[in-house]
C-alpha positions in Angstrom: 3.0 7.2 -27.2 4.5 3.3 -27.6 6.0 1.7 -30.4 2.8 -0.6 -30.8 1.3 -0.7 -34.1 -1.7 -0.2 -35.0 -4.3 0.0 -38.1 -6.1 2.8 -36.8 -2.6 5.0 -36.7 -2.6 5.5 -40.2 -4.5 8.8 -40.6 -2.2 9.8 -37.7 0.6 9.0 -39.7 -0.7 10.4 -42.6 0.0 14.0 -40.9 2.7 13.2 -39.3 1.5 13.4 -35.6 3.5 10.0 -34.6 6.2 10.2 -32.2 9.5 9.0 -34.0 9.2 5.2 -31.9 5.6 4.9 -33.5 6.1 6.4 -36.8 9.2 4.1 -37.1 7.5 1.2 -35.9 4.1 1.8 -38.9 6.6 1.9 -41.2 8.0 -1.5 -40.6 4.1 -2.0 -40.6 3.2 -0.6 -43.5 5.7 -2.9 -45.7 3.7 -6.2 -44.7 0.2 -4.7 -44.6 -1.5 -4.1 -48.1 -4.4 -2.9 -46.6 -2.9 -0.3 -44.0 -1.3 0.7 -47.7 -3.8 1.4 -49.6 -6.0 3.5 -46.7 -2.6 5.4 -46.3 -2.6 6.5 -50.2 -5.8 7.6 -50.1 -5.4 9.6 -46.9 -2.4 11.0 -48.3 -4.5 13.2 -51.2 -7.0 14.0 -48.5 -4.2 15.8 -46.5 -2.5 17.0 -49.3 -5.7 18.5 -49.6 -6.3 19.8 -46.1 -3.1 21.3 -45.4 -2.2 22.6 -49.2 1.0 20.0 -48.2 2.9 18.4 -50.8 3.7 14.7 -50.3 3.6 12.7 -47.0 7.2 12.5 -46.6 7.8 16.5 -47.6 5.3 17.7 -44.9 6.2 21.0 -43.0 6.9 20.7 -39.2 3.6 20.2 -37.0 2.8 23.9 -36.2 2.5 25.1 -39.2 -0.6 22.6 -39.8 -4.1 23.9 -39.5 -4.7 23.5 -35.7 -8.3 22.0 -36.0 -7.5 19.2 -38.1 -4.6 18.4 -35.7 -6.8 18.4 -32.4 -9.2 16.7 -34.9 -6.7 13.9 -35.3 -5.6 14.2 -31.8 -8.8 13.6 -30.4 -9.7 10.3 -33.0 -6.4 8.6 -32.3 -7.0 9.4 -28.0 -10.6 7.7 -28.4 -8.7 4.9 -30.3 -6.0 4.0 -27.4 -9.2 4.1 -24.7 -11.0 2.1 -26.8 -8.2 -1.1 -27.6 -7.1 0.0 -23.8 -10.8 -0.9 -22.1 -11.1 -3.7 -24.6 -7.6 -5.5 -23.1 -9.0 -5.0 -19.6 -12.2 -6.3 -20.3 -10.3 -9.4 -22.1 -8.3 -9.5 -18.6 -11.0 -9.4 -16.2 -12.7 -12.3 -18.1 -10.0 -14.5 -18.3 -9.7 -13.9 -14.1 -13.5 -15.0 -13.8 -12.7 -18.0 -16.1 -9.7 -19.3 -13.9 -11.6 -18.4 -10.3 -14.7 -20.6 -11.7 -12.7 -23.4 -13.4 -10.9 -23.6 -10.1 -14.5 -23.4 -8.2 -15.8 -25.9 -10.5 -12.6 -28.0 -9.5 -12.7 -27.7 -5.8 -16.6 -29.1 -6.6 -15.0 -32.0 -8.4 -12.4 -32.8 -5.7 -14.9 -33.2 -3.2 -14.4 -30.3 -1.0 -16.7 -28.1 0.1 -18.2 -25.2 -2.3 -18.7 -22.9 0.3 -14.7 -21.4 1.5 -14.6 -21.3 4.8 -15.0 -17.4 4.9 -18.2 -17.6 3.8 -19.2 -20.0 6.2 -18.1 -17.5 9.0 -19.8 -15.0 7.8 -23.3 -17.1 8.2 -22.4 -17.3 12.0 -24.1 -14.7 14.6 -21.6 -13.6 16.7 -22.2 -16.0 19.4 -21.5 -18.9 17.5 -18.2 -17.2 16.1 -16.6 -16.0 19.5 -17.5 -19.7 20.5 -15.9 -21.3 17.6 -12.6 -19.2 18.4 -12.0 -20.2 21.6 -11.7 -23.5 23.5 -14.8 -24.6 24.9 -15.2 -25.4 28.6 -17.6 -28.8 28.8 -20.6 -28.7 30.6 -22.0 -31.6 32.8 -25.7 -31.5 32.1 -29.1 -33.3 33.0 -32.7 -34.2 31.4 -30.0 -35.0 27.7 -29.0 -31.2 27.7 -25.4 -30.5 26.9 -23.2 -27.7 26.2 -20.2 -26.0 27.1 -18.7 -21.7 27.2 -16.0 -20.3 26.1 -14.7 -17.2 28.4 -12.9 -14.2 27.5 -11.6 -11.7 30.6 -12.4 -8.1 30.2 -11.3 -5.1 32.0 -14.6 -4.3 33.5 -15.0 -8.5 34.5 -15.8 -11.8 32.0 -17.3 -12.4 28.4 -19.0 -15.8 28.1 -20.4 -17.4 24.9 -22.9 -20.4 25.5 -23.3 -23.7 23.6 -26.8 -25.5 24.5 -28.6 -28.6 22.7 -31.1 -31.3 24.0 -33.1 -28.5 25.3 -36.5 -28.9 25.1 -39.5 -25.7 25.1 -41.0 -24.2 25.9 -38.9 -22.8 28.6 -37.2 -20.0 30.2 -33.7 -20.0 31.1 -30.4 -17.9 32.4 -27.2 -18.2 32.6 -25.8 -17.4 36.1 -22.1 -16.9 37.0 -21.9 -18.0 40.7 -18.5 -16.1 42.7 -16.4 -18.4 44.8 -18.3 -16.3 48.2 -21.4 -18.1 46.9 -23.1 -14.6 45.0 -24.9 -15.0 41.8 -25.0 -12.6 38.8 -27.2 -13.1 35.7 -25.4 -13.1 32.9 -28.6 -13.5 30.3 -31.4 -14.9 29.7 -33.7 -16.6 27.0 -36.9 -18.5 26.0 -36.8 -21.7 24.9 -39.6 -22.4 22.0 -41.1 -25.2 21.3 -39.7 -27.9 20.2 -36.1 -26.7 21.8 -32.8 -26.3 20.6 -30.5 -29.7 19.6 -33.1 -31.9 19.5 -34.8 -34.2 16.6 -37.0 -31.7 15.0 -35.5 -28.7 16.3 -32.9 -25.7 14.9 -29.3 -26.2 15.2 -27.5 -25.8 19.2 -28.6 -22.8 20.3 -25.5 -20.2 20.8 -26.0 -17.0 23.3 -23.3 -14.5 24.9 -23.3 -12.5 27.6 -21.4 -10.5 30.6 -20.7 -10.5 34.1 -19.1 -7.7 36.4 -17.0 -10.9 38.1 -13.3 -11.6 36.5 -12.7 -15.7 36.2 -10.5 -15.6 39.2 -13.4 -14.4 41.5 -16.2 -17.3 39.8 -16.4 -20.8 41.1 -19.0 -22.1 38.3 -21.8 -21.5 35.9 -25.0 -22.5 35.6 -27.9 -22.9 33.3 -31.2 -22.9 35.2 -35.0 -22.4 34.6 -36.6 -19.8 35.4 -38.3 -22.3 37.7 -35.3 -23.2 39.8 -34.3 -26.1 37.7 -30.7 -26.4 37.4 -29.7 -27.7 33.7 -26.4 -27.3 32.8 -23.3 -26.7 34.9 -20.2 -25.7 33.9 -17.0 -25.7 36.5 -14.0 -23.0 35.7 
């Protein structure tokens, strides 16, 4: 036990189940509280009663007691301590949700944004993540189509994430990695929809990734072209 006081300790006290910190510790209690007073005077005939005990403070060691009444009173003054215990956490846990929305409600009131910057990553496919990590390479396009990759060397050759707007549909396209000795490897491919990608009336850029079995020292470029032979973005290493 702790010396904290409490109301509900007088029946423990009453048989003499404190520890000498808490029965100490009601005492000093017990002199300002008329109420904890009065219940103790009227528990104190009901032990009395119980045990066959004279007064309180003339009460015979703890095993001698009947041991029902004591697990009895064991048992009440556990439930007790859970009880105050959940209620302090559930005190705690609501005064955290008040400070993470008062300083929610303030970073609305600043001006910054309401959505943290985690949670804006999370919205991201991984495309559009591995692109935002890394530092884009710039793409020279034609027909208004722009867009750029970011490149990540593998063991087994290069990772590429791709960037395209102003691309109207509907369309098919690839992505080809083209070696230095002039030999081409698809990397992936996609349809365009109608109305595109990046344009008025269209979704947001369009972000893809894909692989090629060449490392960056061994490619000269990349290229986006059509499935028709149209070349419409190209990117130089």
């Amino acid at each position: 036990m702790t010396s904290r006081v409490e109301h509900t300790d007088v029946g423990a006290y009453a048989l003499g189940l404190l520890d000498e910190d808490d029965r100490l510790a009601f005492e000093a209690h017990l002199l300002r509280c008329r109420s904890c007073e009065v219940e103790l005077s009227e528990l104190s005939g009901v032990a009395s009663a119980l045990t066959g005990l004279g007064p309180v403070e003339t009460a015979p060691p703890l095993r001698e007691r009947p041991a029902e009444v004591i697990d009895l009173l064991r048992r009440k003054q556990a439930a007790d301590r859970r009880t105050r215990r959940s209620t302090f956490l559930i005190g705690v846990a609501a005064s955290i949700a008040l400070v993470v929305g008062g300083l929610t409600v303030g970073a609305q009131f600043g001006g910054q944004s309401a959505t943290p910057p985690a949670a804006h990553s999370a919205q991201m496919g991984p495309a559009e993540q591995f692109y935002a990590m890394g530092t884009p390479l710039p793409g020279v396009g034609a027909d208004g189509v722009s867009g750029g990759l970011v490149l990540e060397s593998k063991g087994w050759g290069t990772h590429a994430a791709l960037e395209l707007s102003g691309v109207k549909g509907p369309l098919e396209c690839e992505l080809v990695a083209v070696g230095k000795n002039g030999e081409r490897r698809i990397m992936m491919g996609w349809a365009v929809p109608t109305p595109g990608y990046g344009v008025p009336g269209s979704p947001d850029p369009l972000y893809m990734h894909g692989a090629a079995a060449l490392t960056q020292d061994e490619i000269d470029r990349f290229e986006v072209v059509t499935t028709a032979g149209r070349k419409i973005l190209t990117v130089e290493v």
